[in-house]
C-alpha positions, 0 to 999 in steps of 0.5 A: 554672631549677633547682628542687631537691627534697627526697628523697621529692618527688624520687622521687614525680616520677620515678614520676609522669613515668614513669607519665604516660610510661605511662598518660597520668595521674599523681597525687601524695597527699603531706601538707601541709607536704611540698612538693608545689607544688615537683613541679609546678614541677619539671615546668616547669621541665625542659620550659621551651619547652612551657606547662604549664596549672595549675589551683587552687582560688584565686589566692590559694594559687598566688602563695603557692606563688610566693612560696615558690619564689621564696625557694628559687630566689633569685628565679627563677620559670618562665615557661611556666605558664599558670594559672586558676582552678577557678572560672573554668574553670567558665564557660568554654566550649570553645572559650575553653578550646581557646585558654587554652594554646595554642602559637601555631602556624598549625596548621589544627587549633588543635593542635601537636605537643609534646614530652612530660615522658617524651620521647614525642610528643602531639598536644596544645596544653599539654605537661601539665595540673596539677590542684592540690588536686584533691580540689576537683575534686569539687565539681558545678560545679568537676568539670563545669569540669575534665570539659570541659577533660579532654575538649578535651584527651583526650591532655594528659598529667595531674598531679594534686596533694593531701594526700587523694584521698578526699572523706569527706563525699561518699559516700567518693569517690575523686578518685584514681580518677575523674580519674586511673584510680587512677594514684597515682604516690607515696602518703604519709600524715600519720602516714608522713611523720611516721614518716620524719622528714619532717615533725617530730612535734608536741606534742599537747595536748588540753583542753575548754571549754564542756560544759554543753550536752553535760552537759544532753543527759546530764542528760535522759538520765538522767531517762529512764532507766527503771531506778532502779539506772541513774539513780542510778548515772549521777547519781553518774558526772556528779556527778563528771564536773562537778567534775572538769572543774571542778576541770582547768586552765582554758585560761590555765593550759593556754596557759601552760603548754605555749606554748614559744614565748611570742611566736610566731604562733599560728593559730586555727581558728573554726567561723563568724563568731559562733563566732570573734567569741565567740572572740576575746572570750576572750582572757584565756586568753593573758593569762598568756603576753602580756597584749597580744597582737596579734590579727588576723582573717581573715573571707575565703575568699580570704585574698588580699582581706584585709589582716589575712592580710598584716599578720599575716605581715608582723608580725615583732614578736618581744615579742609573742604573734601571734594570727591567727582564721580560719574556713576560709580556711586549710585548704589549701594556704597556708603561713605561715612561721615558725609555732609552732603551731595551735590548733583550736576548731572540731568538725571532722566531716571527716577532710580539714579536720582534717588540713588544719588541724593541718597548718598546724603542719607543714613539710617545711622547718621544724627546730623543734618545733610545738605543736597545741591541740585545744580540744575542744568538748563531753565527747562529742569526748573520745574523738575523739583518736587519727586520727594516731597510729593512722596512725603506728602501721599506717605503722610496723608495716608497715615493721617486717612488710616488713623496714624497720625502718630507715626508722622515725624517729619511732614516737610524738608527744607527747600530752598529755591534760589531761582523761584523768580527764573523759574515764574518767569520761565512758566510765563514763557511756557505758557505763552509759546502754547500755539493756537487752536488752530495751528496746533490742529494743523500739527495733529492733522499733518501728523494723522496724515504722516501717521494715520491716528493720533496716538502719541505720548503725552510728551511728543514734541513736533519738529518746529518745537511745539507740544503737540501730545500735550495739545491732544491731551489737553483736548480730551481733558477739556472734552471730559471736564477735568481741564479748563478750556473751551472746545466748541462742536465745531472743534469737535467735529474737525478732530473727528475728522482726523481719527481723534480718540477721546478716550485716553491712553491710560482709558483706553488701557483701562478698558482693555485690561478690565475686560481681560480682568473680566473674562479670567474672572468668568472663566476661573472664579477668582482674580488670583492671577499669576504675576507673570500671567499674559492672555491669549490676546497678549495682554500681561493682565497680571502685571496690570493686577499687580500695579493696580493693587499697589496704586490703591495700596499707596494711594496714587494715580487717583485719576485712573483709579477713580473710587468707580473703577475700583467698585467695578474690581470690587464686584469682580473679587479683587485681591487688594491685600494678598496677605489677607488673602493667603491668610484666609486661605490659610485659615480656610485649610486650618477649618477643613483639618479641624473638621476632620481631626478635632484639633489643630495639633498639625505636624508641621511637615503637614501638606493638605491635598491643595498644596497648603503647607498648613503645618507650617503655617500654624507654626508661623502664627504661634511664633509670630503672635509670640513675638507680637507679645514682646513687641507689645510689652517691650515697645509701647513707644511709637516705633513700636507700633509702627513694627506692629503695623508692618508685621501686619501688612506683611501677614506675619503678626496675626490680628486680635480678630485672626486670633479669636478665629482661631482660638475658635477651632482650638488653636493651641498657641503653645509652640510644639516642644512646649506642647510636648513637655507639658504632655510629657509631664502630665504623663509622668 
């Protein structure tokens, strides 16, 4: 069976075999819409004698996945998949899950010997374990589920798939980390795909309906203000928010307007049930684009037990405009072909279900434009717009910084604000409730008294409505010089008094987690620190490592970040590039054993004393470089050179200058079986 694969998918699956070659585990971080499911048949695909155990959140999304790729192989689909579900693994006990994959051998162990995805030998009843949106993993049950597994079969290589590895609204948690050590073999965000021509970007359209409970909280604010000035200034400011959302389009002119695609099918995101039933009660904002539009509902999480989820794809009516409500059953990893566009409804708190949400829009396999709708709630969310355009804009400054510009397709997408004058207006009323100095020192002194500190979250709000972690921030940002603002001795002074810390949350964190950095370096040599690694004092210093690597690797959180802290890890050893670290030591091993030997005619089953697979290493650089040279001479395009870089990143393509260290100490770069016939021959 031939699984073909887009050109960036073909290289995260190179770098994620050679990784698992290397470390065991592998994870893939590609946005929706990119193919990632295709990865995971790729690998069954080259291994067809082996079985591959594949876990998801539903059935549901792997018979679609099926389905996809049985469009794409004329109907071919592998048959050494062995599939369950996370909530199925969850009861399982160990001995059903010891037998879920087995090979069918009568090895006294209930194991056998397979051949792993990089040529290696385990001893393991599945060849591989595929984690698909495993993000998931993370929830109590599902993780005790995959924990048990992973502890049956400690030695099963293991391929992780997600749109994101983080997990916002659970303490930021890094799945990445906690199930694969930190080993991402290829990492793209929305706004990289987006950049690279991988996925064509949107027109974006951002609107507003029902604000009169947010203009009500303003209201009270306002009356509460203890300063006439403020209250009548503020009056006037929302006097003139009203009528400007008022006097803006109504969402029938919006649709109108910017739905292109006048008969297409449209997804549209609901909060609950009231919410979509409330919804779906307004469908006189389509009337000027279809005054009958077909309209369907998905109420199920599982959108395999609801008929309206297959009727919707299945209606190709093309006279008419195709509406299709659902809560969230659709956030991830289900596809629906022929998409024109999405339209979000709902107040989304989570990075991760936003993005799953406007990724309905997108796909790697898709030529036309798409159009999103984010029909904001309440004036509040006004200042929300941006997460993917600032993705956009660090993805293409980075390429730019590295001497990429080339790889740069698409620089910006379209947005078009239709309440740009509310949302002004709405930043004028902000700004002017932000209390005075003094009265908002009586709201930190009151809750020093109540709490005695001041530490809050920068979000933290007083009962009466006032910003008061804000307030605290803003205090030390002057204090610092990096904000605006006057805070005179006697101001200092009075916030003394009441506990003020100056140095921030995120300092204070820093020095805290610097000097812990510190210490392990003193106390073993280095900062190769385990993902899950937590000190004495309970300090998790290697998840700090590890979001510290990927702030500088993708050039964000510059504030904390600064170019002076990262001399100070500099100057301690840091591990910036782990690939270029296992590379070294790699190639350290690769010295030791020419030393000895004279050669680097290493078998490949060869452990070194220090538990380096050299052997197989030495391997994975003659079979990489191989295929580095095809890359060359078959893609010298610019997608080509993209592929290129990412095998580099992931370690699995050896640079020019790895190459010649290595021809230094004899490297043959002919692969074993040529070697061997040449031998053979020259023996003859």
């Amino acid at each position: 069976m031939d699984v073909k694969l887009y050109e960036h998918n073909r290289a995260a699956y190179e770098a994620a075999v050679a990784m698992m070659g290397q470390t065991g585990k592998a994870a893939i971080v590609h946005p929706t819409g990119t193919g990632k499911s295709f990865i995971g048949f790729r690998l069954c695909a080259d291994h067809p004698e082996q079985k591959i155990l594949w876990l998801s959140p539903s059935e549901y999304i792997f018979k679609t996945q099926l389905e996809n790729l049985k469009a794409a192989t004329g109907g071919e689909l592998p048959g050494n998949i062995v599939f369950c579900t996370y909530a199925k693994l969850m009861w399982m006990e160990e001995d059903e899950m010891a037998g879920i994959c087995m090979d069918g051998d009568d090895s006294s162990d209930g194991s056998s010997s397979a051949d792993m995805p990089d040529g290696s030998q385990r001893s393991s009843a599945s060849a591989c374990i595929i984690l698909d949106e495993f993000h998931r993993c993370g929830a109590q049950m599902w993780g005790q589920g995959v924990q048990k597994l992973l502890s049956v079969f400690p030695d099963t290589p293991l391929l992780g798939l997600s749109a994101t590895n983080i997990r916002y609204l659970d303490n930021q948690r890094d799945m990445a980390a906690e199930l694969f050590d930190g080993n991402i073999a290829s990492e793209m965000s929305l706004g990289e795909a987006i950049v690279r021509g991988i996925l064509n970007p949107p027109k974006y359209v951002l609107s507003v309906y029902s604000c009169q409970q947010s203009l009500e909280k303003y209201e009270q604010r306002i009356q509460t203000a203890k300063s006439r000035v403020v209250r009548d200034t503020c009056e006037q400011y929302l006097e003139e928010l009203k009528r400007a959302l008022e006097m803006s389009e109504g969402l029938d002119e919006v649709f109108d307007k910017h739905m292109a695609d006048r008969t297409g099918k449209y997804i549209v995101f609901c909060s609950n049930k009231e919410h979509m039933d409330e919804m779906m009660g307004h469908l006189e904002w389509f009337a000027k684009v279809d005054a009958h539009p077909h309209v369907y509902s998905l109420y199920a999480s599982d959108p395999g037990a609801d008929q309206a989820f297959d009727d919707f794809r299945a209606d190709h009516d093309t006279s008419h405009l195709r509406l299709l409500y659902c809560i969230d059953a659709l956030n991830e990893g289900i596809h629906v072909e022929g998409i024109s566009g999405v339209i979000l409804l709902r107040p989304t708190v989570s990075p991760i279900i936003y993005k799953q949400q406007i990724g309905r829009a997108f796909s790697a396999s898709r030529q036309k434009d798409t159009v999103i709708f984010d029909i904001v709630m309440n004036v509040d969310c006004l200042q929300s717009i941006g997460l993917m355009e600032e993705e956009m804009q660090l993805v293409t400054a980075y390429y730019r910084d590295h001497g990429e510009s080339e790889l740069v397709v698409n620089e910006h997408f379209r947005i078009i604000d239709e309440v740009r004058d509310c949302r002004e207006l709405f930043n004028k009323l902000n700004d002017m409730l932000s209390a005075s100095w003094d009265m908002m020192f009586g709201c930190a002194k009151r809750y020093y008294e109540e709490h005695g500190n001041l530490e809050m979250l920068a979000g933290y709000m007083t009962e009466d409505g006032y910003p008061l972690g804000m307030w605290i921030a803003t205090q030390r940002g002057i204090r610092k010089g990096s904000t605006r603002g006057c805070l005179t001795e006697e101001r200092i002074r009075k916030l003394d008094s009441i506990g003020m810390v100056w140095e921030s949350v995120p300092d204070q964190l820093w020095e805290k987690n610097y000097a812990a950095a510190k210490a392990y370096q003193e106390a073993n040599g280095n900062l190769d620190v385990r993902w899950d690694y937590v000190t004495e004092d309970g300090i998790p210093l290697g998840k700090w490592i590890n979001n510290v690597r990927t702030f500088e690797k993708a050039g964000v959180r510059q504030k904390y970040l600064t170019p002076e802290r990262i001399k100070m890890l500099d100057d301690l050893g840091m591990i910036w590039a782990k690939q270029d670290y296992l590379w070294e030591r790699n190639y350290a091993a690769a010295c030791a054993y020419y030393r000895e030997h004279g050669n680097l005619e290493v078998p490949h089953s060869y452990v070194n004393a220090d538990g380096i697979k050299l052997g197989n290493w030495i391997y994975l650089m003659r079979k990489y470089r191989a295929q580095g040279t095809e890359d060359e001479s078959a893609d010298g395009d610019l997608q080509g050179q993209g592929i290129q870089r990412k095998k580099r990143m992931a370690g699995a393509l050896p640079t020019e200058e790895q190459v010649k260290k290595l021809d230094e100490i004899g490297m043959n770069w002919t692969n074993t079986p040529d070697t061997r016939w040449e031998k053979g021959y020259q023996a003859a």
